[in-house]
Structure formats: C-alpha cells, structure tokens
N, C-alpha and C positions, 0 to 999 in steps of 0.2 A: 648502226644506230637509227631509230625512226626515225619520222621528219617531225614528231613531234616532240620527243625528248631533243632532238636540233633545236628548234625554235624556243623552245624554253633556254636551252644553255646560252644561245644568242640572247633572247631579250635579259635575262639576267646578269651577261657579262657588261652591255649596253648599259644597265642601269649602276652597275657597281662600276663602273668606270665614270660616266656621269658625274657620282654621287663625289666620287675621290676627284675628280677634275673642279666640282664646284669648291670643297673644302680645301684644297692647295690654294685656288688663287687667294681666298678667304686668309687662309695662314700668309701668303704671302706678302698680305696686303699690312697686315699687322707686325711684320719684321722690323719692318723701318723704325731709324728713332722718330721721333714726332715733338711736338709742342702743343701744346693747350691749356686753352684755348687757343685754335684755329687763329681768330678772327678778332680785332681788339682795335679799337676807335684812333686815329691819330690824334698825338698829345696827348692818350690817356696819361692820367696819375695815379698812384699810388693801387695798383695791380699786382698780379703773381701768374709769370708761367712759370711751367712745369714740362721738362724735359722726360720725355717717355722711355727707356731705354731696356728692350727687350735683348733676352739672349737667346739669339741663332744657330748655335752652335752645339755640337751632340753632345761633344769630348773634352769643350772646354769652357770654363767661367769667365765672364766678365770681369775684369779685376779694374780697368781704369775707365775713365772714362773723360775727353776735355770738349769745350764747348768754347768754341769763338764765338765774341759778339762782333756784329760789326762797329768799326769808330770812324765810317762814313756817315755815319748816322745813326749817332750814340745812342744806347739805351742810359738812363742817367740814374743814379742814386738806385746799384745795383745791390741788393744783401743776399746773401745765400743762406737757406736754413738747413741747422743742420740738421743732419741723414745720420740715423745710429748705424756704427761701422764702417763712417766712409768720414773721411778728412776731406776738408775742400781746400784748394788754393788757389786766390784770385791774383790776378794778373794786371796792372792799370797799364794805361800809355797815354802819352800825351796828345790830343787832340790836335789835325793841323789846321782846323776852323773851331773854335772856343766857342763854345752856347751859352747866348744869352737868357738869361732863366729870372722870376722876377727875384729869386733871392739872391741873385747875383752871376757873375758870369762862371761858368764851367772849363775848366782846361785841361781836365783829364776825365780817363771813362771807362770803368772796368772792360778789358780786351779780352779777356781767356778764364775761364771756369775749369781747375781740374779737378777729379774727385779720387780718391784711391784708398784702398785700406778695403775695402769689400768686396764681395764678391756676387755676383748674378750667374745662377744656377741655369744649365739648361731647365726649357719650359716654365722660367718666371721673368719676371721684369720687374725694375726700378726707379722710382719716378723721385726727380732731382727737384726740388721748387728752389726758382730763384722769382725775390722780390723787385719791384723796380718803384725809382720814385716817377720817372715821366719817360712816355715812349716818343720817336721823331715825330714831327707832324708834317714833313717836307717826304714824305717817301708813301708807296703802297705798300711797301711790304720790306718783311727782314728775316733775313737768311742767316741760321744760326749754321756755318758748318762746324762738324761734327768726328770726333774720333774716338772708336773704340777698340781699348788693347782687351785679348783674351788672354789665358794663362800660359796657352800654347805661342805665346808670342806674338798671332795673326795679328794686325789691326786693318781693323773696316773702315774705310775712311766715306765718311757721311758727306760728301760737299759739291754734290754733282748738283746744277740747277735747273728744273727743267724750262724747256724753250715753250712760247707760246706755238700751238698748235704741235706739238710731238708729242710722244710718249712719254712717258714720265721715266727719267734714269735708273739704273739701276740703284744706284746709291742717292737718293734724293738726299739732300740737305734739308732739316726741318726747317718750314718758312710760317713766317706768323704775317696773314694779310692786314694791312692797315686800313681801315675806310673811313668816311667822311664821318664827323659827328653829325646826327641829327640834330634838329634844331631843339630838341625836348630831351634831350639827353646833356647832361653835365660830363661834366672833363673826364672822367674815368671810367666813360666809356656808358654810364647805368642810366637809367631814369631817372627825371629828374633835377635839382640844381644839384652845384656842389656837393658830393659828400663826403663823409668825416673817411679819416686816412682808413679806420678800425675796418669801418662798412664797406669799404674797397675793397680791403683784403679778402676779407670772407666772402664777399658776391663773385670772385675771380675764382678763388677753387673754385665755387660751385658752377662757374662756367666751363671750368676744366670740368669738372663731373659729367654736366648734362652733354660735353663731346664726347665721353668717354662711353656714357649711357647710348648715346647716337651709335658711334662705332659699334658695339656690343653687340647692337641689335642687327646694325648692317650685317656681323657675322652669322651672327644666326638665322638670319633671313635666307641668305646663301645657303646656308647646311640644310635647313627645312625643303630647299629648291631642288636641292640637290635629292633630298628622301623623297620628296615627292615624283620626283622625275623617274625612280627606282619603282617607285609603286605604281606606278603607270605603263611602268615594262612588265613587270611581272603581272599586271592585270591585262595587260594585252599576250600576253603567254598563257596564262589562263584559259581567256575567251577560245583562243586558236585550238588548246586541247578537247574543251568544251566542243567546239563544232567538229573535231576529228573524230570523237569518239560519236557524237551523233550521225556524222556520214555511215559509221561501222555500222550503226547498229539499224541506219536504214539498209 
C-alpha cells in the first residue's frame, strides 16, 4: 500500500473515531433521569418539575417507574398530572419535624411517586410532571432518588449522589438546586411580586423547556465538534496527497 493511501486511511479512521467518541459521551450524558427545571428559588410556590426519564435499554421497555421525595425536607402540596397510559400512586408519611406553613401546620408529605401501566420504548423518553405547592427554604438542594424497572426485569437504581470535587456517579440521582431569592424576584421563584398560583404554573414548564432547549443544543454542539474534527482529517489527507502527487510530478 502507498504512503499515501496510508495516510488517508489513518486520518479518516482518526476522524471517525473522534466523531463517535464525541457523540457517545453526548448520548451518554442524556441517559440519566433528570428534573427540570435544574434550578428553582428556596420557598418557591406553586411550581412544576418534571421528571425526565429516558430508555437505555436495546431489548427492553420501561414499564415502571418510582421517585422518592425527600421528607427531610418536604416538598409540600404535591399533585401529580396525569400521563396517558401510566397510573400514578402516591405514597404519604408522616413527617418527624411538622412545617409551619401560613395556612397552618403541615404533618405529612408526599414520600414516593410510583407510575405503571406504560411503557418507554427503546430510543424515546417520558416526562413525568409533578406539581408542588412550596419547596424547602432551609436546604441548597433536593435529591429525588430514583428507580426504574424494565420489562426484562433489570431495575436501574438512580440514587448515587455526587461528592463535591468528584466525578459524577454512574447512577446520579436527579438533584434540583435550591438558591437564594433575589430581592426582585417574588416567592415562585419569577419576577416580580407575588404571582397568581395559574402564572406559576405555566412559567415553570416553560423553565423546563428553555433546560430542555439548553441541553439540545449542548448535544448538538458536540455532534457538530465532532464533524468538524472529521473534516479536518480528511482535509489534512487531502493536502498530504496533494503535495505527494506534486513531488511525483517534480
């Protein structure tokens, strides 16, 4: 084989390997369940996450799916909407510190979300929304762990947390940060004072969206990174041919 059909099959295998190494971590990054909105005010009110829950599996469906809340520090006045195809059952328990709330004291708090009846296809996913009336304001942050059964029986269990300065788990549990209110910002997190329970609602998907819109792009940034990096070997394979055939023909 010449040295210049060499040099081409290297920078082409170089680039297609690249290209698949950048699109793996990409896919991999989107396996996990997740929550969003990320990111949501302490003490908001009257909000919605949404539970992301992709299927990773080649040869098997999703069929359940259960979510712990914590009741260290309750998520309070929890509703689940429903999902056509999937039955939910919520779980209460009693709290061993009771919240004070202004419309009175709290002493239980939804503990476990299960969902069943449906199914998650390999290559799709389904997003769970669960409503809340108020989230802690005594924490940074809240760790939904997380369990999913497949039809082959497997269950993934979501509930590893990562440590500050590590790597992030293999099974992360989806975590929702909590941060300080601004001073210009009202209780639910938005601009503004107070607002009506209706206008909560609907500005929270659409926080889950503009994550969802964020992520998207993050993959596609990578895939592009990844072409690009392919087209930059093959135009360096090129140029190489280019000057070999010009030595011949000096």
């Amino acid at each position: 084989m010449s040295p210049i059909r060499t040099t081409l099959r290297r920078a082409g295998l170089v680039a297609a390997l690249t290209t698949a190494g950048v699109l793996a971590a990409a896919g991999a990054a989107f396996a996990h369940v997740t929550v969003h909105p990320e990111t949501y005010a302490k003490g908001a009110t009257d909000g919605v996450l949404t539970f992301r829950v992709p299927n990773e599996e080649d040869t098997a469906s999703t069929t359940k799916v259960q979510v712990f809340l914590p009741t260290d520090h309750p998520v309070l006045g929890v509703l689940v909407t429903p999902q056509e195809g999937w039955t939910a059952q919520v779980t209460t328990t009693k709290l061993k510190t009771p919240v004070k709330t202004d419309d009175g004291t709290i002493t239980e708090a939804v503990s476990e979300i299960t969902w069943t009846g449906g199914r998650i296809r390999h290559g799709q996913y389904q997003d769970f929304n669960v409503a809340f009336g108020q989230l802690p304001d005594d924490t940074d942050q809240l760790s939904f762990k997380t369990l999913q059964t497949y039809s082959d029986g497997n269950v993934v269990r979501w509930i590893e947390e990562a440590k500050k300065g590590a790597d992030e788990p293999q099974n992360p549990a989806p975590v929702l940060t909590l941060t300080a209110q601004d001073a210009g910002k009202g209780s639910d997190g938005t601009s503004g004072s107070a607002s009506s329970s209706s206008s909560s609602l609907s500005s929270a998907p659409a926080a889950a969206a503009d994550s969802t819109s964020s992520s998207d792009s993050t993959a596609r940034g990578l895939g592009i990174a990844g072409l690009v990096v392919g087209v930059l070997g093959l135009a360096a394979a090129g140029y190489t041919l280019a000057r070999g055939r010009g030595a011949r023909s000096e």
